[in-house]
C-alpha positions, 0 to 999 in steps of 0.5 A: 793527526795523532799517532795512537800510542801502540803504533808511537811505541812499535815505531820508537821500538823500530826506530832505535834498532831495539828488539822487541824482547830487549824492550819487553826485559827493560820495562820488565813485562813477558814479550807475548804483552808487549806484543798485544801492547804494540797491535793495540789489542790491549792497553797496559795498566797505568804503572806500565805506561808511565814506565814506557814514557820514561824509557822512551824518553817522553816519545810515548806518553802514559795518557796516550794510552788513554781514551 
């Protein structure tokens, strides 16, 4: 089963102890995004997500946010 890439990046978030704002400062994005990020309600532009897949080190793909 796949995991949508909203709920991979709360996990990954949750997971390594982050907080959500520290996140949102380290892909340098507004904390009121990354929280539509994480509920699903929006989907980052491109850029976005590809830097995501290299912060979290490969956990959340750039074309998981693709459908």
């Amino acid at each position: 089963m796949k995991i949508e890439a909203h709920i991979a990046l709360a996990a990954h978030i949750r997971a390594r102890g982050i907080k959500k704002q520290d996140f949102a400062k380290l892909v340098g994005i507004r904390n009121d995004h990354l929280s539509r990020w994480i509920a699903g309600k929006v989907c980052p532009e491109r850029p976005a997500r590809m830097l995501i897949e290299i912060v979290t080190d490969g956990d959340v793909k750039a074309t998981e946010w693709e459908q």
